[in-house]
C-alpha positions as CSV (number, residue, x, y, z in Angstrom):
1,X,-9.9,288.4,-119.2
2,X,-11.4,287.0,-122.3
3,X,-12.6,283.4,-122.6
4,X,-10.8,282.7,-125.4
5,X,-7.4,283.6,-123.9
6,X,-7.7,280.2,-121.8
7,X,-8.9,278.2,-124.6
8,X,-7.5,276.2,-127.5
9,X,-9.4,277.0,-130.7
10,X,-11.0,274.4,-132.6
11,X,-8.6,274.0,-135.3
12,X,-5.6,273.5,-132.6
13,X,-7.9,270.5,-131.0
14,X,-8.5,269.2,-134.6
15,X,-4.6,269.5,-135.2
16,X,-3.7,267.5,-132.1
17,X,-6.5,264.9,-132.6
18,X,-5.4,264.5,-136.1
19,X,-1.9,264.2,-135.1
20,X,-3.1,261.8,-132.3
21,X,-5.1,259.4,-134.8
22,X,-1.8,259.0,-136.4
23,X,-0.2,257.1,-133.3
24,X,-0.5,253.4,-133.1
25,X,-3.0,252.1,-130.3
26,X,-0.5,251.6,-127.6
27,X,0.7,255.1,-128.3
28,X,-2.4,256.5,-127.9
29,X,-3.3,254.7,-124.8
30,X,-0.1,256.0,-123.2
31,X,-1.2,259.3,-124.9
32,X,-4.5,258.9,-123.4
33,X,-3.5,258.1,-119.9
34,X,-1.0,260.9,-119.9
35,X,-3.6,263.4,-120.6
36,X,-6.5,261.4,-117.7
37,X,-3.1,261.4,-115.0
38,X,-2.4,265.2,-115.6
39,X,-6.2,265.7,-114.5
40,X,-5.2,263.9,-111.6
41,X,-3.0,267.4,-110.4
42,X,-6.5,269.7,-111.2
43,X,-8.2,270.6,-107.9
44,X,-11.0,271.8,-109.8
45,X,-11.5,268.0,-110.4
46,X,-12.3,265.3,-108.2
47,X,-13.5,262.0,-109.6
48,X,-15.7,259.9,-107.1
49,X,-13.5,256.6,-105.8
50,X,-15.9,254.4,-108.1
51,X,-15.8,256.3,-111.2
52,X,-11.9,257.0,-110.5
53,X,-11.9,252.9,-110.1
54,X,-13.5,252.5,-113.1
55,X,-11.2,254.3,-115.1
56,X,-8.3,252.3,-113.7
57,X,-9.9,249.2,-114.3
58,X,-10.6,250.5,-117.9
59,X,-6.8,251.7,-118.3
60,X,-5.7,248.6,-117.2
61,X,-7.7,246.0,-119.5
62,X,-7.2,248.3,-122.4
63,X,-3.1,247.9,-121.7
64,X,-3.5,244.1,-121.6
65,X,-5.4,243.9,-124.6
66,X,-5.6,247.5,-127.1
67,X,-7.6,244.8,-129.8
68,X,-10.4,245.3,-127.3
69,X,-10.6,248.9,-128.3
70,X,-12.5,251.1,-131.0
71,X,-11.3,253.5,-133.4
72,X,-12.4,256.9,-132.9
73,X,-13.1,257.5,-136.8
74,X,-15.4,253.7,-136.6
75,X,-17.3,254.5,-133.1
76,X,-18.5,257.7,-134.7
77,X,-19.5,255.6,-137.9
78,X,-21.3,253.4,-136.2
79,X,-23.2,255.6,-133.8
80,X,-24.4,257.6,-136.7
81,X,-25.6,254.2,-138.3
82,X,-27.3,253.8,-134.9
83,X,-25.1,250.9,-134.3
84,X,-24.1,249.7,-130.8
85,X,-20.4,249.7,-130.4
């Protein structure tokens, strides 16, 4: 079986984060944590209590408060400026 049968190709990931960039924060936060909860269901991965903790914790404030967060498009600026988000 070819490796590429189980993969998406890199212009399907570029459509769907495209398409994702075009939801408002709170829809890609629900977006976000539908994606992290269908992990959840992968036996192939098992997140360690704290870092599975962590993420809650991170859901959680980001829910409370999306102003706390960072576009995608201005983290990626900023790192390449070698700028701490």
């Amino acid at each position: 079986m070819a490796e590429r049968q189980t993969m998406v190709a890199q212009n399907d990931f570029d459509s769907i984060f495209e398409a994702a960039m075009k939801l408002t924060v709170a829809e890609r936060i629900a977006l976000a944590e539908r994606i992290y909860l269908s992990l959840e269901k992968d036996e192939d991965l098992k997140f360690a209590d704290e870092w599975q903790a962590e993420i809650d914790r991170r859901l959680e404030e980001a829910r409370r408060d999306p102003s706390i967060l960072i576009d995608g498009d201005e983290l990626l600026a900023k790192l390449r400026r070698g700028e701490c988000p």
